[in-house]
C-alpha positions in Angstrom: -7.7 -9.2 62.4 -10.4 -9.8 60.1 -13.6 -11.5 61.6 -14.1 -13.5 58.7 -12.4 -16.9 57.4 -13.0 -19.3 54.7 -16.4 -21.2 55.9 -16.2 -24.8 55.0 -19.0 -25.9 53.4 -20.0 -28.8 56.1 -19.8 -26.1 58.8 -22.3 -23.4 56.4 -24.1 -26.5 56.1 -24.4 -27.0 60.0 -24.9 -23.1 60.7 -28.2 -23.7 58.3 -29.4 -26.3 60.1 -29.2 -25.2 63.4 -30.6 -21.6 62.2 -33.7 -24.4 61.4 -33.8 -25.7 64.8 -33.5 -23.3 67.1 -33.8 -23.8 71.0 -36.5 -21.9 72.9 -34.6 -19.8 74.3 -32.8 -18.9 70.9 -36.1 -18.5 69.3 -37.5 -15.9 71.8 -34.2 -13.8 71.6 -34.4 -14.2 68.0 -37.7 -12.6 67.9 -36.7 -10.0 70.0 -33.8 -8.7 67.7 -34.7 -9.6 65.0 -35.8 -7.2 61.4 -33.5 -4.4 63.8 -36.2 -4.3 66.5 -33.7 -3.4 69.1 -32.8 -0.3 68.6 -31.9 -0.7 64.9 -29.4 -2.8 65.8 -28.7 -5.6 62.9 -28.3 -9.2 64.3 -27.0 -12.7 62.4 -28.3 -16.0 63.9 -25.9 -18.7 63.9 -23.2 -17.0 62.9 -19.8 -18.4 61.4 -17.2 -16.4 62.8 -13.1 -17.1 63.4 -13.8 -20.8 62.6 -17.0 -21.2 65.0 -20.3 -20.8 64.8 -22.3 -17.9 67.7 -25.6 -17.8 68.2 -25.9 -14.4 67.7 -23.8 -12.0 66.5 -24.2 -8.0 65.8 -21.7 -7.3 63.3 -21.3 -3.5 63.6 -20.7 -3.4 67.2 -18.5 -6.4 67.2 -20.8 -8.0 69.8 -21.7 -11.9 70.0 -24.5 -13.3 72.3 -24.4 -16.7 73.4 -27.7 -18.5 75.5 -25.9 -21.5 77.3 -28.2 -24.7 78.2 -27.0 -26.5 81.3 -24.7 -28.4 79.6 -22.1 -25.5 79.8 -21.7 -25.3 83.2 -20.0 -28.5 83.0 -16.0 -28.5 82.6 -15.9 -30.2 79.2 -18.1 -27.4 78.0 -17.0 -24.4 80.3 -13.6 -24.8 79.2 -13.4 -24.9 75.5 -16.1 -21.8 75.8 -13.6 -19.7 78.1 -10.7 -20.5 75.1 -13.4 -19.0 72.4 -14.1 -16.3 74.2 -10.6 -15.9 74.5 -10.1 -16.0 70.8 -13.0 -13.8 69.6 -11.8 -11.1 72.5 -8.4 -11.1 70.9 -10.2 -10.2 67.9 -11.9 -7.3 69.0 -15.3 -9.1 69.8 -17.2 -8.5 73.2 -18.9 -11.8 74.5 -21.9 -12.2 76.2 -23.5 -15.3 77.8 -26.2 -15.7 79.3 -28.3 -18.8 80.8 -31.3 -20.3 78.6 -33.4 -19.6 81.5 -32.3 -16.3 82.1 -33.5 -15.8 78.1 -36.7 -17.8 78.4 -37.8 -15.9 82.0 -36.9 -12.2 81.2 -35.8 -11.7 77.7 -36.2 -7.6 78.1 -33.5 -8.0 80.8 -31.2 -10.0 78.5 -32.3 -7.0 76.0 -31.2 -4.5 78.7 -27.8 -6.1 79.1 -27.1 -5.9 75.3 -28.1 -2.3 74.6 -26.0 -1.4 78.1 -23.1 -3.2 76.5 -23.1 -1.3 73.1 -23.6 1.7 74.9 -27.4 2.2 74.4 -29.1 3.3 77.9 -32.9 2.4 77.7 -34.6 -0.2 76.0 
């Protein structure tokens, strides 16, 4: 299944805008990844994929990374994440999510967790 649809312009047009107001939390793993500093590994910010938009996604390992505020813990949030998940599995897409805090407190760990998952041992 290809990982790319049409885009519709208003949801391009949202994907910029949030690219231009990233949270914290978004910002320090941004600056982590970004320019291939881990471990050459190429990452998109606010990516449109399958009809959504991730946070992060790493195109060549088929890997998105999502950094949940509280908000998501709540059912009206959980479950519609848990269907997307779903969707982007089905598509050959590995998920991660991790909490803002988790980001924000110990961003090499979050690192950690991403190079384990694509199969990279140290960071």
């Amino acid at each position: 299944m290809p990982s790319h649809r049409p885009v519709s312009p208003m949801r391009r047009q949202n994907a910029r805008r949030m690219r231009k107001a990233m949270t914290d939390a978004e910002l320090k793993f941004w600056n982590a990844v970004r320019a291939h500093r881990l471990e050459n590994l190429h990452f998109r910010r606010q990516y449109p994929l399958l009809g959504c938009i991730v946070d992060f996604a790493c195109p060549e390992k088929r890997l998105v990374v999502e950094l949940d505020g509280s908000q998501h813990a709540l059912p009206h949030h959980r479950d519609p994440d848990r269907q997307r998940d779903a969707a982007l599995a089905t598509a050959g897409w590995t998920v991660l999510r991790f909490w803002n805090d988790d980001d924000l407190t110990d961003c090499g760990a979050v690192c950690r967790h991403v190079l384990m998952t694509v199969g990279i041992a140290a960071y």
